[in-house]
TITORVO-733833 format. One record per residue (C-alpha): residue in three letters; x, y, z. Coordinates in nm, 3 decimals, padded with zeros to 5 digits. Example, Ala and Ser with C-alpha at 12.3 -4.5 7.8 and 13.67 -1.06 7.14 Angstrom:
2
ALA 01.230 -00.450 00.780;
SER 01.367 -00.106 00.714;
//
This chain:
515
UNK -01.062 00.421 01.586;
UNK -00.823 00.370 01.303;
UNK -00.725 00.054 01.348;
UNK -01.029 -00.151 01.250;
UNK -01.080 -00.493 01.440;
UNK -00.848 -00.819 01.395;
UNK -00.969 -01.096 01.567;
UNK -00.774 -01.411 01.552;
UNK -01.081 -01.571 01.417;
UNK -01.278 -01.437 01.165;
UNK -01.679 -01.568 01.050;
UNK -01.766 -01.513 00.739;
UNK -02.126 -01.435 00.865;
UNK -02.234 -01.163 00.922;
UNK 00.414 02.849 01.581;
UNK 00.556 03.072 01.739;
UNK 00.977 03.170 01.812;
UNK 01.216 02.888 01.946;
UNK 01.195 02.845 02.311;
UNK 01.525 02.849 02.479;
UNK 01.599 02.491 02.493;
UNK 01.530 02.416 02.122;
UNK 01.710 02.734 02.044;
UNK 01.981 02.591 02.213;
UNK 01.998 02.270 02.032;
UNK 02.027 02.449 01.713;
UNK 02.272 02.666 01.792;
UNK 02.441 02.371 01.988;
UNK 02.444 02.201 01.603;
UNK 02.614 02.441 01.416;
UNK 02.925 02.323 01.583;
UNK 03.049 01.972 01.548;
UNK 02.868 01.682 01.409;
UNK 03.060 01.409 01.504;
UNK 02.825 01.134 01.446;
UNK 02.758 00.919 01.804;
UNK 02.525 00.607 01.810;
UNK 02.357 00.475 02.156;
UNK 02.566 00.240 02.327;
UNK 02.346 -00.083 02.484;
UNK 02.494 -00.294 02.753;
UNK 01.104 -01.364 00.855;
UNK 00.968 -01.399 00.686;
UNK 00.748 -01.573 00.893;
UNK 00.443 -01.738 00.715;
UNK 00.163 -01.912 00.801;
UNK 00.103 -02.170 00.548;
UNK -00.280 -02.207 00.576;
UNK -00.426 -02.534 00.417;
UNK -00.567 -02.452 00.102;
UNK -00.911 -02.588 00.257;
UNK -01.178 -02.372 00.282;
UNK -01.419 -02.420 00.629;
UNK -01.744 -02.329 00.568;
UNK -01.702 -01.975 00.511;
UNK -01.410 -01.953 00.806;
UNK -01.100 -01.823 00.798;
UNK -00.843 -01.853 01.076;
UNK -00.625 -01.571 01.089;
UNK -00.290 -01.666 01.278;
UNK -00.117 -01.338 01.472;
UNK 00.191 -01.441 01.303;
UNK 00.111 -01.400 00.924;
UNK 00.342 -01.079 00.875;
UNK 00.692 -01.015 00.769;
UNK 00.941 -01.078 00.960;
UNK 01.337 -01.208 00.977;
UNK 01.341 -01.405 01.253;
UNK 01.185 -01.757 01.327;
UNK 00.927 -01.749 01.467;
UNK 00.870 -02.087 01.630;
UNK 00.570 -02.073 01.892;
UNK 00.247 -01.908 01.859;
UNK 00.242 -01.808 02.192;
UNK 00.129 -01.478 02.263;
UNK 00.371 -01.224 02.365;
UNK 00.138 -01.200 02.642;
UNK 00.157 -01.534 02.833;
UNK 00.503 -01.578 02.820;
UNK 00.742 -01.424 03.086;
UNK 01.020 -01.275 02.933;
UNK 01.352 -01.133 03.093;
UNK 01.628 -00.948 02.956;
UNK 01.980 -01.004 02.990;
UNK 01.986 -00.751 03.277;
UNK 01.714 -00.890 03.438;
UNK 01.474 -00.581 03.318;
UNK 01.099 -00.728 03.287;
UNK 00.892 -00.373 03.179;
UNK 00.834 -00.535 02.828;
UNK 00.595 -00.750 02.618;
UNK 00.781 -00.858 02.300;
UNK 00.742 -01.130 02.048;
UNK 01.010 -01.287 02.171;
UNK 01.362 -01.110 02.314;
UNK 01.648 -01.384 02.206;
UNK 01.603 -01.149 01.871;
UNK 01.763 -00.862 02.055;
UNK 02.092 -00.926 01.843;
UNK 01.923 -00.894 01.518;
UNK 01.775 -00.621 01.604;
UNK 02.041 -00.439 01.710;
UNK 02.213 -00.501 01.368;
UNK 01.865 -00.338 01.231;
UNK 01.922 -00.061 01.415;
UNK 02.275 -00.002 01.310;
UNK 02.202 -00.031 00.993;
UNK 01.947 00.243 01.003;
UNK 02.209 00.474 01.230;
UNK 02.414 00.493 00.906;
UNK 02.112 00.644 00.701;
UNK 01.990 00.851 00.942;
UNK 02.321 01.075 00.984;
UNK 02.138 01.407 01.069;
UNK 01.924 01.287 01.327;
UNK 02.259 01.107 01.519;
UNK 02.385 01.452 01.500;
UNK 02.167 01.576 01.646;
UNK 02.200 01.329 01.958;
UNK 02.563 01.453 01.981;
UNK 02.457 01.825 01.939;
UNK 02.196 01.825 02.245;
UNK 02.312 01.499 02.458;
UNK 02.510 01.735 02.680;
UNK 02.189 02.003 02.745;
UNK 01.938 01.713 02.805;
UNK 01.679 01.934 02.708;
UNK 01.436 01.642 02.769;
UNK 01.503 01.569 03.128;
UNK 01.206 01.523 03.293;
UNK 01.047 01.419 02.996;
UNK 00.815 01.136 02.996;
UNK 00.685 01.034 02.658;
UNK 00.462 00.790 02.576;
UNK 00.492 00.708 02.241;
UNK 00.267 00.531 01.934;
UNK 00.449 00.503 01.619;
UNK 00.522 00.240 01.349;
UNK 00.835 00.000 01.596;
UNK 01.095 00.027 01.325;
UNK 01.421 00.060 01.326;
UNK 01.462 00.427 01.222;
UNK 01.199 00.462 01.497;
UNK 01.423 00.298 01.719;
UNK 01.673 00.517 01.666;
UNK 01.470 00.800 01.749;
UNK 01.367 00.649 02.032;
UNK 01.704 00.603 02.167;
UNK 01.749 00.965 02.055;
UNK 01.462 01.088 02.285;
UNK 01.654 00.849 02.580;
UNK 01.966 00.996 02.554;
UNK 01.835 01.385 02.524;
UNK 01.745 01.280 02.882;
UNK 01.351 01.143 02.832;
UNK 01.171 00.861 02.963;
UNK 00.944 00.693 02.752;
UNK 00.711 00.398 02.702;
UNK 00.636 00.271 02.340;
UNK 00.404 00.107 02.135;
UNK 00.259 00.020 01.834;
UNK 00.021 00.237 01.588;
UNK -00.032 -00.016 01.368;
UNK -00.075 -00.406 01.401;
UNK 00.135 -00.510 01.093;
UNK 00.429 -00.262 01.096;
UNK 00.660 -00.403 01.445;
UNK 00.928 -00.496 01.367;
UNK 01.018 -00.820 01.639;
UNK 01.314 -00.792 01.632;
UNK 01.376 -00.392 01.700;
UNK 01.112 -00.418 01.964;
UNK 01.349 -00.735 02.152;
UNK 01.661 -00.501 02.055;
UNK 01.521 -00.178 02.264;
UNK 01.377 -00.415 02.534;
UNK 01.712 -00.525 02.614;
UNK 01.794 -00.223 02.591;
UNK 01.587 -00.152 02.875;
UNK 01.324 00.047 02.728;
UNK 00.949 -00.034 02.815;
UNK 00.796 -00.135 02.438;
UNK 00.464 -00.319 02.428;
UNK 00.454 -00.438 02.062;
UNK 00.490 -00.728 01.817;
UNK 00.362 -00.791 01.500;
UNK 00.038 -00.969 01.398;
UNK -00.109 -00.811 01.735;
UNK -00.513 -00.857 01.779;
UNK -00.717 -00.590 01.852;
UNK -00.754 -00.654 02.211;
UNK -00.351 -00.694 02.231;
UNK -00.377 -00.309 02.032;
UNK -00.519 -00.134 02.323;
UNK -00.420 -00.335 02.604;
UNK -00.031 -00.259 02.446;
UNK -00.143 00.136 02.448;
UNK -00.276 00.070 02.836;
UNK 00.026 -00.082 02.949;
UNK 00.224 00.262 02.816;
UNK -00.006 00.540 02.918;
UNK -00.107 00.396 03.248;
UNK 00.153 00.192 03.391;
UNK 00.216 00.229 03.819;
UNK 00.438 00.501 03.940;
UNK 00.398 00.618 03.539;
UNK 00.312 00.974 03.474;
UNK 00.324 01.081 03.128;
UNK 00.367 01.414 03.013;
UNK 00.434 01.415 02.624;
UNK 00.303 01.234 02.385;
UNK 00.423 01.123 02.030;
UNK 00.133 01.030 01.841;
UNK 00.117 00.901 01.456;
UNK -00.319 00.808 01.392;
UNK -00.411 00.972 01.763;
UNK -00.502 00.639 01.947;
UNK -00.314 00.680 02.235;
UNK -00.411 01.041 02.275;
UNK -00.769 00.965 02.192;
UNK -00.727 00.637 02.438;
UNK -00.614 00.840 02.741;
UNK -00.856 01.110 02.695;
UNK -01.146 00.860 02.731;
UNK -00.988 00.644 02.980;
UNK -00.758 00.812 03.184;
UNK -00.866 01.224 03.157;
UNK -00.686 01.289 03.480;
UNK -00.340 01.172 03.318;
UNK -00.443 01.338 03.041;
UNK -00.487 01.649 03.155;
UNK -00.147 01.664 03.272;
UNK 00.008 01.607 02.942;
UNK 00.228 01.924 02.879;
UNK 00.238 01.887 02.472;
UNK 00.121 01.595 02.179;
UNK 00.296 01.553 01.868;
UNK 00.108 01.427 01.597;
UNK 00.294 01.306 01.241;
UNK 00.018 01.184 01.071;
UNK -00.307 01.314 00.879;
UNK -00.534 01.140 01.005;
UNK -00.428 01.228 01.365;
UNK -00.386 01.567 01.276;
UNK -00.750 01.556 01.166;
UNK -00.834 01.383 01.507;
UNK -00.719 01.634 01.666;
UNK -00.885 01.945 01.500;
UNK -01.199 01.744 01.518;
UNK -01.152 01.759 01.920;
UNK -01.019 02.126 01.890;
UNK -01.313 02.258 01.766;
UNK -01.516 02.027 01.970;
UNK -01.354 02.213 02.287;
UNK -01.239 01.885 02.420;
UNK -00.847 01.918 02.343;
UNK -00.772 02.047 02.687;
UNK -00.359 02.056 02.626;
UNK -00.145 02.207 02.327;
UNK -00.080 02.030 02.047;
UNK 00.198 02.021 01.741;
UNK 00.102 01.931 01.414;
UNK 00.435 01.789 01.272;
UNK 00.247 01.602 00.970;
UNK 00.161 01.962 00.783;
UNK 00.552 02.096 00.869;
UNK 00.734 02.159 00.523;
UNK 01.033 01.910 00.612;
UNK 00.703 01.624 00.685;
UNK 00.514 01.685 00.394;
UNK 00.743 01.729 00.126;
UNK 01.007 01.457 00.217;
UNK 00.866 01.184 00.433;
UNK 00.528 01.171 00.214;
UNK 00.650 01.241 -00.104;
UNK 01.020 01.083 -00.138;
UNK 00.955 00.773 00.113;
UNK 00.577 00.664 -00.039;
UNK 00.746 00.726 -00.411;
UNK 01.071 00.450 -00.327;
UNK 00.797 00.214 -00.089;
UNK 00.481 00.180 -00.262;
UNK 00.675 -00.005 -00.548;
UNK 00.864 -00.257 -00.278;
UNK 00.552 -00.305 -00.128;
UNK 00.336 -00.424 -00.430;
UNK 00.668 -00.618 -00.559;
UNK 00.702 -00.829 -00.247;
UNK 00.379 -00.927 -00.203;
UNK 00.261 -00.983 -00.562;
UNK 00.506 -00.980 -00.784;
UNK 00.333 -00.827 -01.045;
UNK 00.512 -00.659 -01.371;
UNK 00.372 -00.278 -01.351;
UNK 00.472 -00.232 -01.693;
UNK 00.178 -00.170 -01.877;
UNK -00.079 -00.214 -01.656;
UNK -00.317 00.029 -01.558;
UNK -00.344 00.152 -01.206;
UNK -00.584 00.380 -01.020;
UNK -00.434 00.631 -00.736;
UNK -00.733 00.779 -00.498;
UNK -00.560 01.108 -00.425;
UNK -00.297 01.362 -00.520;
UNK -00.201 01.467 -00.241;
UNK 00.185 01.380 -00.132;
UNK 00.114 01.031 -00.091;
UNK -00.072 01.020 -00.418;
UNK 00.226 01.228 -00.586;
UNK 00.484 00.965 -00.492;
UNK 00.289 00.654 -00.549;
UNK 00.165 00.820 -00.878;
UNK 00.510 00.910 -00.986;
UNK 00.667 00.546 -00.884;
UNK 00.408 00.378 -01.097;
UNK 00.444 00.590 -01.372;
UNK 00.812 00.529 -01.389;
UNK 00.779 00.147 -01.383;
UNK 00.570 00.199 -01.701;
UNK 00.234 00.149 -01.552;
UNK -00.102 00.398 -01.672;
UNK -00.189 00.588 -01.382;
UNK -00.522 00.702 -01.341;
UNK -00.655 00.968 -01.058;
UNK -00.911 01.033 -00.867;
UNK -00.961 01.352 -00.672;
UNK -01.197 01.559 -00.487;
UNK -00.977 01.886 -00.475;
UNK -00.985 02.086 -00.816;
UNK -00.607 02.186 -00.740;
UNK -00.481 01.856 -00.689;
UNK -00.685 01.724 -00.983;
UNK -00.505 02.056 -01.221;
UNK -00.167 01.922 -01.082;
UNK -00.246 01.521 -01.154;
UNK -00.335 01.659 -01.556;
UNK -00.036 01.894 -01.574;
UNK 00.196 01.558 -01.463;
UNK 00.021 01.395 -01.709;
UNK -00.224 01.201 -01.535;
UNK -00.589 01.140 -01.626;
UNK -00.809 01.244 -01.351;
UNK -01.171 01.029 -01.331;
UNK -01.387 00.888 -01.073;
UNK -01.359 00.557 -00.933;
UNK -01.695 00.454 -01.081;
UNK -01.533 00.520 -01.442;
UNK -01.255 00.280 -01.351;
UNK -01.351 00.043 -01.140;
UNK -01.386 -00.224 -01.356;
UNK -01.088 -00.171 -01.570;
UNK -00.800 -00.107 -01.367;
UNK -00.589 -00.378 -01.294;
UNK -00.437 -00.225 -00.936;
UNK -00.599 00.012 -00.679;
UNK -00.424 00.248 -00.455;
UNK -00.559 00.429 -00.200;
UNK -00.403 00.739 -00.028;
UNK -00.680 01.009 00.062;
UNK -00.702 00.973 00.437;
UNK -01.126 00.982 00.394;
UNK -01.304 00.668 00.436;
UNK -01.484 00.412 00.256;
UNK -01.316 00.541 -00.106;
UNK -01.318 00.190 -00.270;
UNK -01.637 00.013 -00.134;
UNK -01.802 -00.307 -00.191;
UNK -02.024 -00.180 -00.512;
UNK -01.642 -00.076 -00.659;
UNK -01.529 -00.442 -00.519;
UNK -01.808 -00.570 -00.727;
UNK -01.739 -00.438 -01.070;
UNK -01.376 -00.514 -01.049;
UNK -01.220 -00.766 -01.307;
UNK -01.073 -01.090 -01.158;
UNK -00.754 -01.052 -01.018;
UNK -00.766 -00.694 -00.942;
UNK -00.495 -00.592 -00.638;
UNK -00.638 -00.318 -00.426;
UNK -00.397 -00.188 -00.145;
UNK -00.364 00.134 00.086;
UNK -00.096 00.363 00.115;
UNK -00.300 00.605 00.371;
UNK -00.251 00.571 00.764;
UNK -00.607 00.471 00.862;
UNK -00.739 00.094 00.739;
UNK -01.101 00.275 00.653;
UNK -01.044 00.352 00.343;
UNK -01.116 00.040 00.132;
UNK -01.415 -00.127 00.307;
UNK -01.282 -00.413 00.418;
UNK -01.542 -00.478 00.668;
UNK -01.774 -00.525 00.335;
UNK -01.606 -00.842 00.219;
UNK -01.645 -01.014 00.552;
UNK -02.027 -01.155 00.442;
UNK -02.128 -01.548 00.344;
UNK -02.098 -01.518 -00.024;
UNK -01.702 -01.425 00.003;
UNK -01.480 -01.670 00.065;
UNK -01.119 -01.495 00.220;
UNK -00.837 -01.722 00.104;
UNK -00.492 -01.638 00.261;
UNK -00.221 -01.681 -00.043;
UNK 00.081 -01.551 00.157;
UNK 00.210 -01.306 00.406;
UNK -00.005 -00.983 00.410;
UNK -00.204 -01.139 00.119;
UNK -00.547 -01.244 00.120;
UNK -00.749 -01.373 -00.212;
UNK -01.118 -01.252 -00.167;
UNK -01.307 -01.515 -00.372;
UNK -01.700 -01.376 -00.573;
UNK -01.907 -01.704 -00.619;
UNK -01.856 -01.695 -00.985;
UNK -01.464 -01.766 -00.900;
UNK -01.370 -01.410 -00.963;
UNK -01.114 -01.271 -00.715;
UNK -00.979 -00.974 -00.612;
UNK -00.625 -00.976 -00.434;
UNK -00.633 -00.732 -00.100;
UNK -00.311 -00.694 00.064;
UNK -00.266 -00.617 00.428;
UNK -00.591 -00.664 00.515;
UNK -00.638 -00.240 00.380;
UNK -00.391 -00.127 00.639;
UNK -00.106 00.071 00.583;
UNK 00.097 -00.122 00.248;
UNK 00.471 00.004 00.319;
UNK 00.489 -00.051 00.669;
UNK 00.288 -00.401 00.641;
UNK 00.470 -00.559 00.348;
UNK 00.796 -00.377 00.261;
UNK 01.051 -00.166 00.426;
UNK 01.049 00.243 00.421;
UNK 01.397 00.457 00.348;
UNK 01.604 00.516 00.621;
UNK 01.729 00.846 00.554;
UNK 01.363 01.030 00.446;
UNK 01.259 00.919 00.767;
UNK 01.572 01.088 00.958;
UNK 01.392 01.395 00.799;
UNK 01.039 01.348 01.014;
UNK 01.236 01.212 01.323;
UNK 01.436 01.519 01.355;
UNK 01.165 01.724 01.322;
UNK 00.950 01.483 01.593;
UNK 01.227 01.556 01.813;
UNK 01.273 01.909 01.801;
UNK 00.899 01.964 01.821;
UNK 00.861 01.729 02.176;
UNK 01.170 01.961 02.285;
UNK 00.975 02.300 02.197;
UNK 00.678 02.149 02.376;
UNK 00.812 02.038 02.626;
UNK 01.079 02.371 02.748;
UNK 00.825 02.659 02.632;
UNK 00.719 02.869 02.926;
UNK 00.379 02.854 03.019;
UNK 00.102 03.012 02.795;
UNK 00.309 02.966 02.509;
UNK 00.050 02.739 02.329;
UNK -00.265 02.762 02.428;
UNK -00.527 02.407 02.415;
UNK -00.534 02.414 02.084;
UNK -00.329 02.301 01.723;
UNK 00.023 02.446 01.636;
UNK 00.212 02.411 01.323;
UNK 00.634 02.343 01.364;
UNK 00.768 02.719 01.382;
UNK 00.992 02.802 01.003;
UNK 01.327 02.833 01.150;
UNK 01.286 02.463 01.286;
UNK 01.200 02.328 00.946;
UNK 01.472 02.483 00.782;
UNK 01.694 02.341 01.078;
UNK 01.582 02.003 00.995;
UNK 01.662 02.065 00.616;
UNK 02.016 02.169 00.695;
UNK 02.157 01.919 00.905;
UNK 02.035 01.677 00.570;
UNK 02.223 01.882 00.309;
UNK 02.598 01.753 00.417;
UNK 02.477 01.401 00.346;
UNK 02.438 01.519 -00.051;
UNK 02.806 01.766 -00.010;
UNK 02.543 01.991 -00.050;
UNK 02.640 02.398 00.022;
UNK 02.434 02.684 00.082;
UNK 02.443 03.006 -00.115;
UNK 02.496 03.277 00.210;
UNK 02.301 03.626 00.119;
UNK 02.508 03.898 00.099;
UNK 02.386 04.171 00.341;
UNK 02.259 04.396 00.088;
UNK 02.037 04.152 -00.038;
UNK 01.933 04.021 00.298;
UNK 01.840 04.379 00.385;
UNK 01.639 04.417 00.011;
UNK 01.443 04.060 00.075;
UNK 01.359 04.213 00.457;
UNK 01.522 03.836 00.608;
UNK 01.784 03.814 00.849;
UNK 02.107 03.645 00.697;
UNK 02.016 03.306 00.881;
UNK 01.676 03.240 00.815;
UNK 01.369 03.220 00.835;
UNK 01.403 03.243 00.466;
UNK 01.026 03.202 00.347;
UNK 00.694 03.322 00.553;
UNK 00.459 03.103 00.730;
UNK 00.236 03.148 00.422;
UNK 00.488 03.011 00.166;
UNK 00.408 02.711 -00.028;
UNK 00.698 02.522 -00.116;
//
């Protein structure tokens, strides 16, 4: 379910107009923006012996990034931990890292300056009072800030983690001392994965009734295990494509029985947080973990799409030769016309020297490519799901998996060839690097709006099915970004609002228009 397993131990053997409340908050922000921030009463590695076990590989739950000692390997789950105000409704790696990651959070405050406004704007409507979110995004700190966002518009939520690599411990100790319920930590297992999403959809005296989704695990979760909760659920908002395909897939299967808002296909989504935040991250991600010189090798992007855009674009610019593959004719047009050259992965396979993957299929580099790759060869994923390089392929008795560093694994042919595989195929920015502050602001904002739309539109508004963000929210989202960059709108005169057919304020492009 697009996560893939992690054991600890691994054998080698086998849209329609603004609904009053959101209308509100948008005309709320065109008046003041006086920025106010929530007020609040390590690389860690795993040095494994360079011995190999027959064919095993112990895989410690603490082999990720992160600033803080760690020093147990406890789980998060046998220890009982208390906060400063005696709040227990957590499971944390460890909370004496509140401090630091409070400074996290602060830090991210000052790049996000459009989504604090927004906190001002709407804190006195509480247009999400009554809310109770459960939410399953990456626990960073410009999610923390949205989460204390979400708080403070009047919401309750629970939290946890969508991927296994991408907590950050010491954001997750900051908001549990804050007193917000988060179940997360990094290095989780698999059975930690769900039993995290359990503790947030079903907790006792807990009924959710919005949920924030990015892959569709804990919708898909409470659906299968708890379809009386989830029937109740008033709106999900998903930021992610391969949620958003999740949840088309149960759409047309007639089993979405609530509405749904598909923030990852909104304008302000697509063309900022995918584009602009994969184009600055792929490059910190490959750096950290392999410190490689991109100049002048050659590197293979699977897809065009956003993702593939910015990681193509990055690369390029570091003076690496960028190859891409493609299914889509129009996204293979636009990869030649950037000056890319489009092939499949069978015609580069074994020449490339790097591998990136950002399609949001499955199984697009497999074993066979595995095979044919030269020694050496760094294959990573910049797409949400961990199914698209087979990593399940490698685990077999003639690979030997030899952990190098954090987040990096050496996969070992018997003639001594190897290829390098970072972050076990899961997610490569959010496992090994950091991701920009202020592009993120961008999707928050627009996470937030859309939980306030679903949440405040009158009944039979949306219907159990898939919604797209409405225009004028998008271009919302855009605008409170622009004073950041002492950026200033051209206003349209009325004669030429009246000869384009708009209204003076937007929407200023139809539903139709491809930016």
């Amino acid at each position: 379910m697009g996560h893939g397993k992690r054991s600890e131990e691994i054998k080698m053997d086998g849209a329609e107009p603004l609904r009053s409340a959101a209308a509100r908050t948008v005309s709320r922000s065109m008046h003041g923006d006086t920025p106010q921030s929530f007020t609040h009463p390590s690389y860690t590695s795993t040095q494994d012996s360079n011995k190999q076990r027959s064919l095993r590989i112990s895989v410690s739950s603490n082999s990720s990034y992160s600033d803080s000692d760690s020093d147990d390997d406890v789980s998060p789950k046998e220890k009982e931990q208390v906060a400063s105000n005696g709040f227990k409704d957590f499971c944390v790696k460890n909370i004496r890292y509140a401090t630091i990651g409070r400074r996290e959070i602060e830090i991210a405050e000052q790049e996000m300056p459009a989504l604090i406004s927004l906190r001002k704007r709407a804190s006195q409507d509480k247009p999400l009072k009554g809310a109770h979110i459960v939410g399953c995004t990456h626990l960073t700190a410009q999610a923390a800030v949205l989460i204390e966002t979400l708080v403070m518009l009047g919401a309750k939520v629970r939290w946890c983690a969508c991927n296994i690599f991408s907590s950050q411990n010491e954001v997750a100790a900051a908001l549990a001392e804050n007193g917000i319920p988060v179940y997360a930590w990094k290095g989780e297992g698999e059975s930690d994965f769900w039993w995290c999403i359990e503790k947030c959809v079903a907790s006792p005296g807990w009924e959710p009734n919005l949920i924030l989704d990015d892959g569709g695990d804990a919708t898909h979760f409470m659906l299968k295990y708890h379809p009386a909760l989830f029937k109740k659920i008033v709106g999900i908002v998903e930021e992610s494509v391969t949620g958003v395909h999740r949840l088309y897939q149960l759409s047309k299967t007639g089993k979405l029985c609530v509405p749904a808002m598909n923030v990852n296909d909104s304008v302000t989504k697509q063309k900022f947080d995918n584009l602009y935040s994969c184009r600055e991250s792929i490059l910190d991600g490959l750096k950290r973990t392999t410190d490689v010189m991109f100049g002048g090798k050659s590197v293979t992007v699977c897809g065009y799409g956003e993702v593939g855009k910015g990681c193509a674009a990055a690369l390029k610019g570091m003076g690496a030769i960028v190859t891409v593959t493609e299914i889509d004719p129009i996204c293979a047009l636009q990869a030649c016309m950037d000056g890319f050259r489009v092939q499949t992965i069978e015609d580069v396979a074994d020449t490339s020297d790097v591998f990136i993957t950002c399609t949001g299929n499955r199984n697009v580099i497999t074993r066979k490519h595995m095979d044919k790759m030269k020694n050496g060869a760094v294959v990573a994923n910049m797409g949400h799901s961990n199914t698209e390089i087979e990593v399940s392929s490698l685990k077999t008795k003639d690979l030997v998996w030899e952990k190098v560093r954090s987040q990096v694994d050496h996969i070992i042919w018997q003639d001594g060839k190897r290829i390098v595989l970072l972050a076990e195929g899961r997610l490569l920015n959010y496992s090994c690097s950091s991701v920009p502050s202020f592009v993120l602001s961008v999707t928050a904002c627009t996470q937030a709006l859309a939980l306030i739309e679903m949440f405040n539109a009158p009944e039979g508004r949306y219907k159990q099915d898939v919604y797209l963000l409405p225009k004028k929210m998008d271009e919302y989202v855009a605008s409170l970004h622009l004073p950041q960059f002492n950026a200033h709108l051209t206003e349209l005169s009325d004669d030429q609002a009246k000869y384009l057919g708009l209204q003076k304020s937007g929407p200023f492009k139809p539903a139709y228009y491809r930016y």
